[in-house]
N, C-alpha and C positions, 0 to 999 in steps of 0.2 A: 737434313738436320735431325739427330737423334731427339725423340721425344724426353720431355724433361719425367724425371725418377718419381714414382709414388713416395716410394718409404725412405725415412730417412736415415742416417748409421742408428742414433734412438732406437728407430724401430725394428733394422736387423739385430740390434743388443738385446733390445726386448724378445727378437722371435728365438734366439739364441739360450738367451736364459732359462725361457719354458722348455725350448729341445731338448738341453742337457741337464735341465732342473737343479740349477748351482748360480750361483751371482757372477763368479770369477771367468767371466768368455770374454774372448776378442773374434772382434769382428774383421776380416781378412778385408772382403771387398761383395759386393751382391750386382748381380746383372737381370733388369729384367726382359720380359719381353709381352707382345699381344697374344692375348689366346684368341685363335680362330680366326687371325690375318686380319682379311677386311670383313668377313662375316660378323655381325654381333652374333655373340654369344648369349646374349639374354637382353630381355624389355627394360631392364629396370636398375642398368650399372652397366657400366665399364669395368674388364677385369681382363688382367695379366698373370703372366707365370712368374715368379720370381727363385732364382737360389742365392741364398744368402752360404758364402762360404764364411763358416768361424770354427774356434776351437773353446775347450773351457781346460782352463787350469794351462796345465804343461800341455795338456792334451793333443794328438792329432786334429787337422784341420779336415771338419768333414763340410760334408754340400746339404745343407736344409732346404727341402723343393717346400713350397707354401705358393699357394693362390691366392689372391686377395682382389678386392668388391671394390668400387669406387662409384662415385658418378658420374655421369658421362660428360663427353664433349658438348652433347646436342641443345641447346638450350630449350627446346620444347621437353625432351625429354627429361632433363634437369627439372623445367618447372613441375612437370608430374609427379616425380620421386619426391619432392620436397614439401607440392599442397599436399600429395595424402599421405607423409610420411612413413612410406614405407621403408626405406631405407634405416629410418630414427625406430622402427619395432624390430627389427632384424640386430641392432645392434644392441638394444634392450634385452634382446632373449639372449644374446650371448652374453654381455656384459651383468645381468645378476641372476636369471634364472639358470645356465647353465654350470656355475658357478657354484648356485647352493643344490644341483642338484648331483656336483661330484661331492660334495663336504658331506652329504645326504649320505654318502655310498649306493645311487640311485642308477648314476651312469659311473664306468671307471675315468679315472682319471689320466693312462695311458693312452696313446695316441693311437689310430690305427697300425701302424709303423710296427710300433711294440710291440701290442697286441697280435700281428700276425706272425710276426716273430717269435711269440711267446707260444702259439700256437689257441689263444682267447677264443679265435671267432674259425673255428670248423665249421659250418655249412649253419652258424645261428648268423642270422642277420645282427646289426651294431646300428644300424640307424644313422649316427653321427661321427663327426670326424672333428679332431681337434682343431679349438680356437684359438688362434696366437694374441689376436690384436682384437679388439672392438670398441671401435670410437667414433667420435660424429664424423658420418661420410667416409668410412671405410671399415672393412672385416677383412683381415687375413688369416688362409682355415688351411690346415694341412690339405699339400697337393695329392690327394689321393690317385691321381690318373697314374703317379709311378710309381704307385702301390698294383698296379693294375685295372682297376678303378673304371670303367665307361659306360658313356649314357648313351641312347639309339637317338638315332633320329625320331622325328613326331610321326612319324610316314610307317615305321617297323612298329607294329602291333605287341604288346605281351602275349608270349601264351598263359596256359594255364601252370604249366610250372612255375615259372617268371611271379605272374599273381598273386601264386601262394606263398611265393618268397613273401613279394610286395606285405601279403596280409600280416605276415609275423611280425615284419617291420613295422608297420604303424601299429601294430597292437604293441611293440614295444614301446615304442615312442609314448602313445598315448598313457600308456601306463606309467610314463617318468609321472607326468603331469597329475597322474591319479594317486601315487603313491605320497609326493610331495603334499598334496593337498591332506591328507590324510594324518602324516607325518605333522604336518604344522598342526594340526587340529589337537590333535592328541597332545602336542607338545605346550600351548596355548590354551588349552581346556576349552575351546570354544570352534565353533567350527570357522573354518580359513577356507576359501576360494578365490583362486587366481584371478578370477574376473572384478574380483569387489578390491581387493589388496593391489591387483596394478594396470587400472583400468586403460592405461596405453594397449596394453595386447586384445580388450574386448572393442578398444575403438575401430568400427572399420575402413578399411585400409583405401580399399575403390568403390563398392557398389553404393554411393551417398547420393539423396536426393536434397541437394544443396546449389543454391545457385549459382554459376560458375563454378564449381570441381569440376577439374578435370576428370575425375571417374566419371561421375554423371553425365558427362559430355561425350564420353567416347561408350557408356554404354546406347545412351538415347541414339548415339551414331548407329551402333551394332543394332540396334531395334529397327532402325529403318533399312541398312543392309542386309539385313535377314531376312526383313519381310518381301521385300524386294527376291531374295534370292527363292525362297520358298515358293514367288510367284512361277518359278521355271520347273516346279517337281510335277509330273505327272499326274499326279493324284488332283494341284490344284487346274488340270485345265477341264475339271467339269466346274460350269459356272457357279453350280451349286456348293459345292465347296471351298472354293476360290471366296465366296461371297460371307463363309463363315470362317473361314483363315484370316481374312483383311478384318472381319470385324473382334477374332477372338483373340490374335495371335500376340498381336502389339501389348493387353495386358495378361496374357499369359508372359510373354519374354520379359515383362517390368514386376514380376514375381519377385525375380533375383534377388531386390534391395532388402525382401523382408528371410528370403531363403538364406541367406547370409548371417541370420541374427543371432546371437547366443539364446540358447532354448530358454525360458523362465518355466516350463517345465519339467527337462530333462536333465539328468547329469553332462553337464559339460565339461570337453577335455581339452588342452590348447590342439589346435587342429594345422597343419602344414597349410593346405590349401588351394597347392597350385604345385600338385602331383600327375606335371607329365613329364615323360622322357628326359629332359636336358635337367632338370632335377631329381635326377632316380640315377643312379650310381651301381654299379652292378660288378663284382670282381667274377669270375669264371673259371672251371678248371678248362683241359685244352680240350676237353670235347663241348663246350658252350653253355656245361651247365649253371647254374647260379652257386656262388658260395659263398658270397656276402650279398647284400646290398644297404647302400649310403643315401643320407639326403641333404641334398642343399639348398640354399635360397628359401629364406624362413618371411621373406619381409612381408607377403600378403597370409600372415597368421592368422588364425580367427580364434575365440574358445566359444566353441559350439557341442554338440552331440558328436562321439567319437563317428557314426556312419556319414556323417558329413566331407570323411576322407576318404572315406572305405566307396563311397561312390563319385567321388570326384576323380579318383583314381581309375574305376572300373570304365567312367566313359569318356575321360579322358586318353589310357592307354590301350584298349579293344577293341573287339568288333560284338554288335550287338549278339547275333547269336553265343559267340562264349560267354559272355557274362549270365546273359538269359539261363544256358546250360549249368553253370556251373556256379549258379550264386550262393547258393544254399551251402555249396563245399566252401567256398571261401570264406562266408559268413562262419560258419562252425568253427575254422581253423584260425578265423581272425578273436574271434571268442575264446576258444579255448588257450591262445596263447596269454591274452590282457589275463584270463584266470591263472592258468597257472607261475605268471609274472609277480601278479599282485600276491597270492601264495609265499614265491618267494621271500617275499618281505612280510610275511607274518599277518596278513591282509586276506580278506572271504569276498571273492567276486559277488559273492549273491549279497552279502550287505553295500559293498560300492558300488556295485553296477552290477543290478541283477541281470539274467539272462533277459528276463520279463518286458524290463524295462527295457533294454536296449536293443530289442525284436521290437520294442511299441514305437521307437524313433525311427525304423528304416523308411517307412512310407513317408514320412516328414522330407526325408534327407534324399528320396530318390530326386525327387522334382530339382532339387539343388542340385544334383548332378548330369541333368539331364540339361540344364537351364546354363551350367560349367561348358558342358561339352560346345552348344552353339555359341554360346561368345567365344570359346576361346581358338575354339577348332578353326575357325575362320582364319586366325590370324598365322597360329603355330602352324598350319599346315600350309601357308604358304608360299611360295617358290624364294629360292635363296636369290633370282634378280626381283624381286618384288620387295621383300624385308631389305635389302640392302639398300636400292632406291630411297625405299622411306626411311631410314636411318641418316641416310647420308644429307639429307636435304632436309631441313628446320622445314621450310614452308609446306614440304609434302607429308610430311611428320604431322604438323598441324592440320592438315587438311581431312588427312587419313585419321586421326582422334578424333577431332571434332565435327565433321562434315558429315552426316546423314548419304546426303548423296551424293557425296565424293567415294565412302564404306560403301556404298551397293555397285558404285561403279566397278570397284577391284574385286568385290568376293566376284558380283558376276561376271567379271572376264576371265573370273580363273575356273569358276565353276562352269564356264563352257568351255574351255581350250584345254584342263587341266584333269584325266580320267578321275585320276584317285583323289585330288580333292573334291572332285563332284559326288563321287559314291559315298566317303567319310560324310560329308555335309548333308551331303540327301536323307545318309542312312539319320544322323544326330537328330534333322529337323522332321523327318519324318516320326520316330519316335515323339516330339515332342505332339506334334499335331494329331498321333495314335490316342495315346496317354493323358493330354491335358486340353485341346481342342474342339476335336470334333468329335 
């Protein structure tokens, strides 16, 4: 039995409308399908491919590829999406800030489609890909993957080319969110900040010390599989340090809740957040270089310090040596583009965001990326019969959130049976026990 239809003719009319940018379209008929079989595709939605065949006017009848977000089948995973409303900030950002920030002339308003048609985006990164739809419990966003369009797996590393794409992109990105502020302020006579005007996007999304969330539930889980798993690293089988990892490490890893905060110090920018691989989008010419890159999946947004990406990203997508090597270049190039962006629109980076200042936030924002990499790495790097198991089964779904030690049982069976998630894990938690431990 065919699965029943997300969208409905409505919403093919609607995606129709924005494609050809005229009122007057019919819609032929639309077929969808699952992305990525029985694999999920992601933590926090169900989502399929869709083409909507329509015409506008007399017009030929073309084919509109569009992807679109939903909730899932699962209902543990349902209840997650819905107590930390992630889902409801992802359709916030498209539904008004995206919105005022094409009216802005901040982002364009053509689609990547156009735009690469038109010849827009040569080897500058674009950040974003057009929104059709955004409404409660679903987002449908231009199909970029037939634009050419893909993400690596969590297991394939960035190099440093890749990176420095990475860095242009979220210095763009960040700089919507800088410009707009700036823009309203001057327009308003009074200063405007995104986090006071729409305190949906500073509320956060999972790391809450709340009783009963489900964040809080599956982080305190990842606090005791961690600590469990760090118990198998070398370094802890002298008793001596085993004995100051067991007593440092549990409130070092419950850091997070406050690493996560919007700075009341620093300039804050709205931040992605949860910048690995399956959200990093990457077009190529045929020798594998970078010539775009896209982002998707906005729902665990924060507005924090712009380096709160710039290192979620770094130890999220690498290995520690490159980034160690090469941070200083990234950092410069991730700078230099926010300045010469903000330029663009008639804006002095040293008045928004001095150089000063935003060199005094890295040391804040490493620990959050460091503190990123252990919770998440555990999960993103694990085997596709492991994520499937737990997707497909409500009970083992909840067990694997919430259960302390039910999470130590799976990182450590994978961390001794599994080479490269042992090394990735070792390397993140070793770091962690370098740097903030012992």
């Amino acid at each position: 039995m065919a699965a029943p239809q997300v969208l409905t003719r409505e919403d093919c009319e609607a995606v129709a409308r924005r494609h050809f940018g005229r009122e007057d379209v019919r819609v032929a008929r639309w077929t969808e399908s699952k992305l990525g079989g029985d694999k999920p595709a992601g933590f926090l939605g169900a989502h399929k491919l869709v083409t909507v065949h329509a015409a506008a006017g007399d017009g030929p009848e073309e084919c509109v590829d569009v992807f679109l977000k939903t909730v899932p089948d699962n209902e543990n995973q349902t209840k997650l999406i819905e107590t930390t409303g992630a889902f409801r900030k992802e359709v916030f950002f498209y539904q008004h800030l995206v919105p005022a920030w094409e009216e802005f002339g901040i982002i364009p308003k053509a689609s990547l489609a156009q735009r690469i048609a038109s010849a827009e985006v040569p080897g500058e990164p674009s950040w974003g890909c057009r929104c059709y739809i955004s409404r409660d419990k679903l987002v449908v966003l231009e199909n970029i993957a037939k634009l050419g369009y893909t993400s690596e797996s969590p297991r394939d590393v960035y190099d440093r080319e890749h990176i420095l794409f990475c860095m242009k992109m979220i210095a763009k990105f960040h700089a919507a969110s800088l410009i707009y502020e700036e823009k309203l302020s001057e327009e308003r006579k009074k200063p405007f900040r995104i986090g006071e005007e729409f305190p949906e996007m500073v509320q956060e999304t999972f790391y809450l010390v709340k009783d009963g969330h489900p964040g809080e539930q599956t982080t305190e889980a990842g606090v005791v599989g961690l600590m469990e798993c760090a118990k198998k690293l070398p370094a802890c089988q002298d008793p001596s340090v085993l004995r100051v990892v067991e007593e440092r490490l549990p409130g070092v890893l419950r850091r997070v809740y406050d690493s996560v905060k919007a700075s009341a110090r620093r300039r804050n920018v709205l931040c992605h957040s949860d910048l690995w691989q399956n959200n990093i989008l990457f077009r190529r010419d045929a020798r594998g270089r970078p010539l775009d890159v896209a982002l998707v999946d906005f729902q665990l947004m924060r507005y924090a310090p712009p380096a709160h990406d710039i290192y979620d990203l770094l130890h999220l997508t690498t290995r520690r040596e490159l980034r160690e090597r090469h941070e200083r270049e990234f950092l410069d190039v991730y700078y230099a583009t926010l300045a010469d962006t903000l330029r663009d629109f008639g804006l002095s980076a040293e008045h928004v965001l001095s150089r000063e200042e935003f060199d005094a936030s890295l040391d804040e924002q490493r620990l959050a990326g460091r503190l990123a990499a252990v919770f998440c790495l555990h999960f993103i790097l694990s085997s596709e019969e492991m994520i499937r198991s737990v997707f497909s089964d409500s009970e083992e779904y909840e067990r694997t959130v919430s259960e302390g030690k039910y999470r130590a049982k799976l990182i450590c069976t994978q961390f001794d049976r599994d080479q490269e998630y042992r090394e990735r894990l070792e390397e993140c938690l070793m770091e962690v026990l370098e740097k903030d431990v012992l």
